[in-house]
Structures are given as C-alpha cells and as structure tokens.
C-alpha positions as CSV (number, residue, x, y, z in Angstrom):
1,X,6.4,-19.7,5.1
2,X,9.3,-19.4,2.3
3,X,11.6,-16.7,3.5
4,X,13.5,-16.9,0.2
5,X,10.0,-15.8,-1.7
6,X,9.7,-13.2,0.8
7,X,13.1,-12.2,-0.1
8,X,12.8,-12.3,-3.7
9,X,9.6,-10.2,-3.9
10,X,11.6,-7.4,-1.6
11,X,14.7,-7.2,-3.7
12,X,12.4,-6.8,-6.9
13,X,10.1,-4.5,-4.5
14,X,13.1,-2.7,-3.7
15,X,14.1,-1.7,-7.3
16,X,11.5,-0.6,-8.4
17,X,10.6,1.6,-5.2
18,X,13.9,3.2,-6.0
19,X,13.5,4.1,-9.6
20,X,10.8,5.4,-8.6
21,X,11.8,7.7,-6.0
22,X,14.5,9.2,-8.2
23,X,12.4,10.0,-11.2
24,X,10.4,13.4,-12.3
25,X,6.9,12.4,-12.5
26,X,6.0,16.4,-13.2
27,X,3.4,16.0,-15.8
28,X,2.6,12.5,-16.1
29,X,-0.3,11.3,-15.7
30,X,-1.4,8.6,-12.8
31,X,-2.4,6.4,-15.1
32,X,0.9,6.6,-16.9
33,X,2.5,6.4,-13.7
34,X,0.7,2.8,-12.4
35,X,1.1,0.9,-15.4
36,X,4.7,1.8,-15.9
37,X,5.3,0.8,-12.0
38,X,3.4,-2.1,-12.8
39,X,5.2,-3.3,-15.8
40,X,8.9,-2.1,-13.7
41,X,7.6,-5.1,-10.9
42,X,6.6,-7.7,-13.8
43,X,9.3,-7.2,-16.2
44,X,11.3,-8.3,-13.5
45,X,9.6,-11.4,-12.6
46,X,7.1,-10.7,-10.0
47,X,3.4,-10.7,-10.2
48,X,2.0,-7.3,-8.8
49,X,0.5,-7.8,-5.2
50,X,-2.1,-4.9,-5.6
51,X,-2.5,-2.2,-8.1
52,X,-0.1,0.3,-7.3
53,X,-1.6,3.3,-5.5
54,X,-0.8,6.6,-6.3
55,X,-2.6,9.0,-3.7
56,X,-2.3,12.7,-4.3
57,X,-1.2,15.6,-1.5
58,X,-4.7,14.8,1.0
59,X,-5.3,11.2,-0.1
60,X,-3.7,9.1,2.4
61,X,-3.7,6.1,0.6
62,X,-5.7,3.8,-2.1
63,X,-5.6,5.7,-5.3
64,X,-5.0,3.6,-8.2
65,X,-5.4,5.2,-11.6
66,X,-8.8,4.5,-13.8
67,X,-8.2,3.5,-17.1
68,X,-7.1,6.5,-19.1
69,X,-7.2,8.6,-15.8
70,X,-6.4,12.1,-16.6
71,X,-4.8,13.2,-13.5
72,X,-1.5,14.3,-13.7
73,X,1.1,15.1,-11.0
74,X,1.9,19.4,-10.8
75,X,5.3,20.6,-9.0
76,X,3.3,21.3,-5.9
77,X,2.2,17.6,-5.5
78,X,3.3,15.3,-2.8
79,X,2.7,11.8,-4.3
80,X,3.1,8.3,-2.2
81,X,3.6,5.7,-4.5
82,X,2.9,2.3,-2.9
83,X,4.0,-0.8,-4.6
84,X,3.5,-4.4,-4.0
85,X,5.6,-7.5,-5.7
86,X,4.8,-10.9,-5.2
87,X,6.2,-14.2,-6.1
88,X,3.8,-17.4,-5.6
89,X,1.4,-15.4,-3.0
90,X,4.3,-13.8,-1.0
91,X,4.3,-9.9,-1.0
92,X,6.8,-6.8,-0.7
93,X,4.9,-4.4,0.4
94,X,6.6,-0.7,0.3
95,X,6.1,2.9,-0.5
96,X,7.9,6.2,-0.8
97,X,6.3,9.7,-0.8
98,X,7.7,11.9,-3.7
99,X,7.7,15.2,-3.1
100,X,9.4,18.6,-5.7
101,X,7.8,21.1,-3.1
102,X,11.0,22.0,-0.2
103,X,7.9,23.0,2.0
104,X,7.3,18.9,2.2
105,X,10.4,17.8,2.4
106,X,10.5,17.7,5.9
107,X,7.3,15.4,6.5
108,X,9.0,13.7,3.6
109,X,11.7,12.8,5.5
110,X,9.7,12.2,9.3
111,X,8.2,9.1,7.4
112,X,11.3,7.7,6.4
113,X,12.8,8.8,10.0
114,X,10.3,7.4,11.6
115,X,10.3,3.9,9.6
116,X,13.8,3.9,10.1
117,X,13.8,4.0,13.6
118,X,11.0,1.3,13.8
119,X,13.2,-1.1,11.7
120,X,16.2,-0.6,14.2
121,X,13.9,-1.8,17.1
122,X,12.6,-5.3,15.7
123,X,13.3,-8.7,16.7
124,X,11.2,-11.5,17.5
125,X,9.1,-10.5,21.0
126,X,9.0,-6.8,20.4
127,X,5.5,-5.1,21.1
128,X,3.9,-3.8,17.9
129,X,2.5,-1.4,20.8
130,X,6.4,-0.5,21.2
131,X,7.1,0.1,17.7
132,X,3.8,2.7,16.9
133,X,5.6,4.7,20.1
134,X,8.5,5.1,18.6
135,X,7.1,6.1,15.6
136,X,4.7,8.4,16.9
137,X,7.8,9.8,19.0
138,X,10.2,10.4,16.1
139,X,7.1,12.0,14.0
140,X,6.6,14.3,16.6
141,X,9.6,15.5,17.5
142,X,10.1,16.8,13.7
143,X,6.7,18.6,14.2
144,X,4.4,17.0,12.8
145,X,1.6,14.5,13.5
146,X,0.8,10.7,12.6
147,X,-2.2,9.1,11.4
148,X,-3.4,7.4,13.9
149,X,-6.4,5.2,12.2
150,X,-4.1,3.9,9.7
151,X,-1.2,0.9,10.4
152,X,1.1,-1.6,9.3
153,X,-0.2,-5.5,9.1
154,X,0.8,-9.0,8.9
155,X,1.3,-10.6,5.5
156,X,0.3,-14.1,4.4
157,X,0.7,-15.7,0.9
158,X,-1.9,-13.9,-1.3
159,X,-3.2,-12.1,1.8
160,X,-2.0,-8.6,2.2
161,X,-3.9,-8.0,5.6
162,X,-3.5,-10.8,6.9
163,X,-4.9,-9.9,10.6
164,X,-2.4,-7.9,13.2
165,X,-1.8,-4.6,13.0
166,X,1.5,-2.5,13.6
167,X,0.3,1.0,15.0
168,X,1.4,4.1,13.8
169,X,0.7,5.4,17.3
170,X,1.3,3.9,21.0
171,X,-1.6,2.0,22.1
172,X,-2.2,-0.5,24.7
173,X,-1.8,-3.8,24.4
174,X,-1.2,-5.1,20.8
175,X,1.0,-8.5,20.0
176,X,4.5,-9.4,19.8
177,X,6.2,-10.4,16.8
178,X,6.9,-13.4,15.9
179,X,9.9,-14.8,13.9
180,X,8.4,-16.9,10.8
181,X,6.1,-13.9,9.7
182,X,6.0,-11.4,7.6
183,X,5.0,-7.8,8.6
184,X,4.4,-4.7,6.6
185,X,5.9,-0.8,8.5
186,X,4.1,1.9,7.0
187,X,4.1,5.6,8.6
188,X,1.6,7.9,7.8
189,X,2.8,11.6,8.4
190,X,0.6,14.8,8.2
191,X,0.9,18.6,9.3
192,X,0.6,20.2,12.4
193,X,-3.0,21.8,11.3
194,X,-3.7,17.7,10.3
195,X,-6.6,16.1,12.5
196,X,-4.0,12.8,12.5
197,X,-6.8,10.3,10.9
198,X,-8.1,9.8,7.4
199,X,-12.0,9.2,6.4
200,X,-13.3,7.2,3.7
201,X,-13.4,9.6,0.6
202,X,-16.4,8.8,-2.7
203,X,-13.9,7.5,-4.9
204,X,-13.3,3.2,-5.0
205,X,-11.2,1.9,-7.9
206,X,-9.7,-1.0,-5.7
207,X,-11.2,-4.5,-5.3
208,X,-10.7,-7.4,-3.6
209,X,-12.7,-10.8,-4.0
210,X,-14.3,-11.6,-0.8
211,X,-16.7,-15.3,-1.8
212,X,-16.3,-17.1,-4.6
213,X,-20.0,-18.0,-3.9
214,X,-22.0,-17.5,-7.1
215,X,-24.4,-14.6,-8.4
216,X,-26.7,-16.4,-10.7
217,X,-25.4,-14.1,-12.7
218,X,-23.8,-16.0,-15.4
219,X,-21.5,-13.1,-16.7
220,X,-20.7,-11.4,-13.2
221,X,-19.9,-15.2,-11.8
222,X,-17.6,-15.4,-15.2
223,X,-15.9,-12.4,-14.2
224,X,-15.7,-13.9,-11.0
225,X,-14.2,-16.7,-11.8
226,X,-11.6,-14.4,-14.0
227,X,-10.7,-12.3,-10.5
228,X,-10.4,-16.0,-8.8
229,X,-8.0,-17.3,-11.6
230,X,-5.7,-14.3,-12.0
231,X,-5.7,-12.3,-9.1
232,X,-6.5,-15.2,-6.3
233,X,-7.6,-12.5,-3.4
234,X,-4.9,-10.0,-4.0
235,X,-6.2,-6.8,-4.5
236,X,-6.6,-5.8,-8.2
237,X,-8.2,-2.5,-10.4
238,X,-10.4,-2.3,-13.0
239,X,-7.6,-1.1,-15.1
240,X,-6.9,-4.7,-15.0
241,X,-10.3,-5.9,-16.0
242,X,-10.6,-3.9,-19.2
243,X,-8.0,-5.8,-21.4
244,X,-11.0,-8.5,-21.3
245,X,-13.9,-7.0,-20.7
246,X,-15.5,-3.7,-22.6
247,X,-15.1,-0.7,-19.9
248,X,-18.4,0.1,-19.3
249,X,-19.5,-3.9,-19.1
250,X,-16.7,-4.6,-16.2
251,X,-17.9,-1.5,-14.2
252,X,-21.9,-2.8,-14.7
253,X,-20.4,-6.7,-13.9
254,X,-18.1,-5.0,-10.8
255,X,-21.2,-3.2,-9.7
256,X,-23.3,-7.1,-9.4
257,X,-20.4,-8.2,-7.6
258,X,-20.0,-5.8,-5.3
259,X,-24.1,-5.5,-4.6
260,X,-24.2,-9.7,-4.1
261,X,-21.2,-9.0,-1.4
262,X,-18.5,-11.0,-3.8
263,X,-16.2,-8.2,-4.4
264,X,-15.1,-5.9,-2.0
265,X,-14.6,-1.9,-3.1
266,X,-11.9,0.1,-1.0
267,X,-12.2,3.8,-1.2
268,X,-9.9,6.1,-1.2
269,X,-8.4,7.4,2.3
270,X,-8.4,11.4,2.8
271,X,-6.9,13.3,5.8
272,X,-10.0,14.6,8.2
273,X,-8.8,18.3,7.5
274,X,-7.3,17.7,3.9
275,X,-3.9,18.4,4.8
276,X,-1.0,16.9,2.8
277,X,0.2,13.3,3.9
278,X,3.2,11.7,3.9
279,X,4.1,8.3,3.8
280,X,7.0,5.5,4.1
281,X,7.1,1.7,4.2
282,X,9.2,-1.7,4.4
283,X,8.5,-5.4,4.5
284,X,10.3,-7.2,6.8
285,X,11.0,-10.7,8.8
286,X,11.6,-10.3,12.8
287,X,14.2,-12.9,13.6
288,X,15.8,-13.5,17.3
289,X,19.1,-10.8,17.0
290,X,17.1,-8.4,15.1
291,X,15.4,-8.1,11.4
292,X,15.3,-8.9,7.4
293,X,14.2,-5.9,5.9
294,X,12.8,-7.9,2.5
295,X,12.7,-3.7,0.7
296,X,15.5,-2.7,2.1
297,X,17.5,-0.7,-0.7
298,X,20.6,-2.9,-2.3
C-alpha cells in the first residue's frame, strides 16, 4: 500500500468536495452537476474512482446522472454528492449532503457530527463494531435515525469495496482496524418517521465489471475489453460509455453484459419510508496514536 497515493487522491478528493459544498446547485441539472464534479477531480490530476452520485432527498445513495438527464435540483432538495478520486488504483472516497431547506439542516449537520466523532476515535485496534456505536449514538441524540443496512468499507487499489465493513450502527462482533489500510466513514442519517434502511429502487445507471470472461459476443466482449482498459473494476456510468459508443448501442451492449453476468448493475438506494436522507463521509489511514484523514479539508 502507498500511503502517499492515498494522500494525494484525498487532498484532490478534498477540493473538490469543498467547492462543492459551497456552491448553489438550484437549477442545475444532475447531469450538469456530475460531469462538472468529474472534470473538478480530473482537471486536477486524478482519475475519477466511480461516477459521482448525486442522490436526491429519498435516494440514499447511487444516483449518477444519464446522459442528458433532465433532473434538476429545486430549493427544497437535500442532495449528497459523493465523489471519488483516485491516483494509480488508490481512492478518496467522500461525500457531503447539500441542503437550502433550514428544515434539513439539522440531519445535515448529525452526519457530519456523527463522522466527526467517528474520526476522533480511530487508531489502529479500534472495533469497527465501536465506531457504528458511536455513530449511531451521536445520530440519535440530535433526533434522528441511521441507516442501518448501509456502511463504510475497506479500500484496495482499484477496489472500492474491498471486503470489511464499518457499521453505521453497533453490532456485534466486526474487525479491528488495522494500520496499513485504507477505510472509507460514511453516515447515513434519516428522520424520525425514517424506517433506518434503504431498499433497492428500479433505477441502475452504475456498473462495475465483474469477469473479463468473454460473451461470444464480439461487440459486447469489445466493449468489454473497453471497461477493462479504462475503468480496470472501478465503478463507471454509461455517461462514460457514450463518447464511443452510439447511446442506444451501449445500453443494448450493457444489457449482453449484464445478462452473461460480466457487468454488474447497482441500483439506486431509497429510504424504506421515502424519507429524506442525509449523508457524510471521509477516507482515512488508522495509524498507532490515532488517524490520517486522506479528505480531510486543508
């Protein structure tokens, strides 16, 4: 593991995150709002590590704008913006929730309360089981409720779950950090009237490659090759597929990949009782007298 790529990817991570939390995104569209995150993250450098999600009031997480997506983001929105840099493989993985409604603000601000805390409590052989207590703890105290089905994860080069999971609520058991990884810290905050855990919603516009094993299809194995050669196993959209292929071709071609178990589709995540969610997250490094926090804001 290269800490200083680690490092690298959160201070570019970090950025952008932050130009992104103090901008007015009222009125502009999500697809406007992905590819000019996306450019933010490359112009300075990085490769993206996954498309960036933008998920909407109810939609937890994994949103990422179609191409030419018409959605655009009202006053009364509550948007989490999740971003991922990476240099050679190794990711900064973060997210803010940005929110112009004051009736949010305050789950708004148990996420980031709550990922605060977390970060305060890690060094090398702390529980994850520990750390999804606190933050359930500091959630609830403000009021309000966690999502209890989605977590945090480990972080390999080019893989973004790369196996362990950091809780968002206390559970038993669970692992204890170790010092030469990397771990992702992402609250998930809904209301009081919430049922705390998402389901899978209709809607998949993220993809993964999951085999490299060929189709005998010799345009859906080209494509597959393409996904291998660009994206490696990162996450990627079809937004991303249409600079080369026609639209309509790369969903048919997606479709063959997807069927043949090549490509893996990730829908979209939506609270069980469609209330708003919240979220807040970091990258960081556990080390023996505490923590890096690769996002942390400069």
């Amino acid at each position: 593991m290269t800490v200083e790529e680690y490092i690298q990817a959160g201070k570019i991570a970090s950025e952008v995150r932050e130009i992104v939390r103090g901008k007015n995104w009222i009125g502009k569209s999500v697809y406007d709002i992905c590819e000019e995150v996306e450019n933010e993250i490359k112009k300075r450098g990085a490769g993206c590590a996954f498309p960036v999600n933008a998920s909407i009031n109810e939609v937890a997480a994994h949103y990422t704008a179609e191409p030419n997506d018409p959605i655009t983001i009202k006053d009364t929105d509550l948007i989490k913006i999740d971003l991922g840099a990476q240099i050679n493989g190794y990711i900064a993985d973060t997210a803010v929730t940005v929110c112009y409604d004051a009736q949010f603000e305050g789950m708004v601000q148990a996420a980031e309360e709550a990922l605060s805390n977390a970060m305060s409590m890690v060094k090398t052989g702390v529980k994850a089981s520990d750390i999804g207590r606190t933050i359930e703890t500091t959630i609830k105290r403000r009021g309000f409720k966690p999502i209890a089905n989605l977590s945090g994860h480990s972080l390999d080069q080019y893989t973004i779950h790369a196996g362990k999971s950091i809780p968002n609520i206390w559970s038993i058991g669970g692992f204890s950090l170790s010092g030469n990884s990397a771990y992702a810290c992402e609250p998930f905050v809904t209301t009081e009237q919430g049922g705390g855990f998402v389901r899978n919603g209709k809607i998949k516009n993220i993809f993964a490659l999951n085999s490299r094993k060929k189709t005998k299809n010799e345009e859906a194995d080209r494509l597959l090759d393409f996904i291998w050669d660009n994206f490696n196993m990162l996450p990627f959209a079809l937004r991303w597929l249409v600079k080369d292929w026609e639209e309509k071709r790369a969903r048919e071609l997606l479709d063959v990949l997807v069927s043949k178990k090549a490509v893996q589709a990730y829908p979209i995540l939506i609270e069980v009782n469609e209330q708003r969610v919240a979220q807040a997250e970091h990258t960081f490094i556990p080390n023996e007298n505490g923590v890096t926090v690769t996002t942390q804001a400069q």
